[in-house]
C-alpha positions as CSV (number, residue, x, y, z in Angstrom):
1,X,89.7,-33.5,-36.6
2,X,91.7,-36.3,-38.6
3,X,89.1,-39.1,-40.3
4,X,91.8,-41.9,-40.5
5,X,95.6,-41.8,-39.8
6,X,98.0,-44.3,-39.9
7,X,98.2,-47.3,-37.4
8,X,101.8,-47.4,-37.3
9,X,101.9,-43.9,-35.9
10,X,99.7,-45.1,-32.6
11,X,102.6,-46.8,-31.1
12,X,103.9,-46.1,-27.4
13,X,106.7,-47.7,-25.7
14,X,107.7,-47.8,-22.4
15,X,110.4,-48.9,-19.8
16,X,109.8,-49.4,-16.5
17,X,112.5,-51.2,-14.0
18,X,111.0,-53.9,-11.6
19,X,111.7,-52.4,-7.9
20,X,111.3,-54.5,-4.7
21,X,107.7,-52.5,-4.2
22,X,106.8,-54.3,-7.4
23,X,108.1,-58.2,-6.6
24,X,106.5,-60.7,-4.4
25,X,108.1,-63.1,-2.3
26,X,109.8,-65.1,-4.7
27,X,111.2,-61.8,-6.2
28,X,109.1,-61.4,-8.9
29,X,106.9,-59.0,-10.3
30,X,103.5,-59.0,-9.5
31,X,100.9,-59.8,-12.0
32,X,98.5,-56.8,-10.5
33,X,101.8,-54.5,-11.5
34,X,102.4,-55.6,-14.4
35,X,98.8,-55.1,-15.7
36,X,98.6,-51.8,-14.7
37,X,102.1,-51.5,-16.9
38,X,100.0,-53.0,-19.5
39,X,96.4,-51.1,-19.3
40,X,98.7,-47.4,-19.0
41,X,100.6,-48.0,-22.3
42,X,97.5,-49.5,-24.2
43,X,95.7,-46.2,-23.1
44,X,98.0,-43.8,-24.1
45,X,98.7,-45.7,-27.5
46,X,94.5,-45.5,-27.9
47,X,95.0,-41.4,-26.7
48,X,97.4,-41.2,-29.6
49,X,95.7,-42.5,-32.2
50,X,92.1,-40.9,-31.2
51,X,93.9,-37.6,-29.8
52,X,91.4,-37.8,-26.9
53,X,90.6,-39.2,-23.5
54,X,89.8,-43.3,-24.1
55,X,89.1,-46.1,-21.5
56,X,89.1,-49.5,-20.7
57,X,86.2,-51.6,-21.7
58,X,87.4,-54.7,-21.5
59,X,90.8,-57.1,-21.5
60,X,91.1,-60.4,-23.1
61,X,92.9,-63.1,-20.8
62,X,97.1,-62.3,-19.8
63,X,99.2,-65.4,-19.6
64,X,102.4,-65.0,-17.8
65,X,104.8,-67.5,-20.1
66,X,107.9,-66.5,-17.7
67,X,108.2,-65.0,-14.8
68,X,109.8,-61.0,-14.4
69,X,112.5,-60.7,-12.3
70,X,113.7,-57.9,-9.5
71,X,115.9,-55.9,-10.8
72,X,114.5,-56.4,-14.8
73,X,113.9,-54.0,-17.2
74,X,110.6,-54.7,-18.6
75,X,109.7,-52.9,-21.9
76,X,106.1,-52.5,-23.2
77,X,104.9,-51.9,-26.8
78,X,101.5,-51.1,-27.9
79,X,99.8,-50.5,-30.9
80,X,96.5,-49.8,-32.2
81,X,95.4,-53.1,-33.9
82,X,92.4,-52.3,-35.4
83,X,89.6,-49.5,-34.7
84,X,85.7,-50.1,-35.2
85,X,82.8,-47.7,-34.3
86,X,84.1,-46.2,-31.2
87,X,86.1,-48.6,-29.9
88,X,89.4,-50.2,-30.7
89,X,91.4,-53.2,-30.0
90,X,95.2,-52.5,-29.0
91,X,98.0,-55.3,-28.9
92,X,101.0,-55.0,-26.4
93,X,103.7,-57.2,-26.4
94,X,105.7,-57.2,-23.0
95,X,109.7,-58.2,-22.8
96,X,111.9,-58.4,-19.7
97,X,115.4,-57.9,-20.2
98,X,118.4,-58.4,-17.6
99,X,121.2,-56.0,-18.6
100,X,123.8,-58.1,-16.6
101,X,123.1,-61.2,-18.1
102,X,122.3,-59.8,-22.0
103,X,118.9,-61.5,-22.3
104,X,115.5,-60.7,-23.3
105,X,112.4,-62.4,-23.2
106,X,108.8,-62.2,-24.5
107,X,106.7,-62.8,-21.4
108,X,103.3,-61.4,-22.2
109,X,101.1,-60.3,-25.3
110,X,98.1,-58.6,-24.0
111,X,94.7,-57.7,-26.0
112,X,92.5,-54.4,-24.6
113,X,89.5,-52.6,-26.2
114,X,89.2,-48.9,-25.7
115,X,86.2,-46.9,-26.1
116,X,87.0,-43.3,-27.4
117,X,85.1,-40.5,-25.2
118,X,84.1,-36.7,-25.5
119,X,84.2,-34.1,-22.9
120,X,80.7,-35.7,-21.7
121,X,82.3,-39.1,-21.2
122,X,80.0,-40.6,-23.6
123,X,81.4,-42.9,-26.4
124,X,82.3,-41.1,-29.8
125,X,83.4,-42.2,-33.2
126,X,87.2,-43.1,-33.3
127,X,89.9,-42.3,-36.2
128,X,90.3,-44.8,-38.6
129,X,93.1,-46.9,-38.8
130,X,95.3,-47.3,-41.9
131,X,97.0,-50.8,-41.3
132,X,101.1,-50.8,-43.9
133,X,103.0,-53.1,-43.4
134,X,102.3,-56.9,-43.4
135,X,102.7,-57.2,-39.6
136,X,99.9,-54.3,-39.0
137,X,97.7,-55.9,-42.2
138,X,97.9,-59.4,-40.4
139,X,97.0,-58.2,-36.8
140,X,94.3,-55.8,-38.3
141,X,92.4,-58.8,-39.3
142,X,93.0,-61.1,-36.9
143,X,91.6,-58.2,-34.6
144,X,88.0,-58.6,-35.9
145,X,88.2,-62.0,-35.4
146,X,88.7,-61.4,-31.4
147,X,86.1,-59.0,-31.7
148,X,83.4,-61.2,-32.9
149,X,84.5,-64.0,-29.9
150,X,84.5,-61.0,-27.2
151,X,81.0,-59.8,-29.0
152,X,79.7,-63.9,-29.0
153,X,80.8,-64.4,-25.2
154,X,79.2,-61.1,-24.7
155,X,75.3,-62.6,-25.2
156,X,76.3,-65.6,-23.3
């Protein structure tokens, strides 16, 4: 099994079109929907980088800056930010893009920790990440910083 590997190589991205079973009444996509967008390509970006099973322990707040609309495509990227002991912090940045009109938007950023497990389900050690390039240096630090507020509201 690896020790560390390289953050840059955790990343997943994925497409999904908003359908009328995804939209409210207004026509547009339902937060519930779109977090479960969010939480499955978070977890399979964790799955990469750990190359086993890891789940949700907790996800920091989601503001929705602009609403998704029917008939959008709405791509998800998500990267490993940082890992600790045996969990790990992974970013994912949301854009909805309407192909008829030739926009795209940055609606969401998202933060989620995932706990690496065994085959017993219990928490084991992750892989290290390597942060490279500026971008994954910057985010690598600023994930310890959300850490220790997520660890401080914790004892509250």
């Amino acid at each position: 099994m690896l020790t560390e590997k390289k953050i840059g190589d955790s990343q997943i991205i994925m497409t999904e079109l908003v359908l009328p079973n995804h939209t409210n009444q207004l026509g547009n996509l339902l937060g519930g929907q779109l977090m479960h967008w969010i939480d499955i390509c978070a977890a399979l970006s964790a799955a990469k980088h750990n190359q086993r099973v890891c789940v949700t322990a907790s996800v920091d707040r989601i503001d929705f800056h602009q609403p998704i609309k029917l008939g959008d495509a709405v791509t998800l990227t998500a990267s490993v930010n940082r890992v600790f002991k045996t969990s790990m912090e992974v970013g994912v940045k949301v854009y909805a893009q309407n192909f008829r009109e030739g926009t795209k938007i940055h609606t969401n950023t998202a933060y989620l920790t995932f706990v690496s497990v065994g085959n017993d389900g219990k928490p084991v050690e992750g892989i290290k990440g390597i942060p490279e390039t500026e971008d994954e240096k910057r985010r690598y630090d600023e994930a310890l910083t959300r850490r220790e507020n997520r660890l401080k509201d914790r004892i509250k």
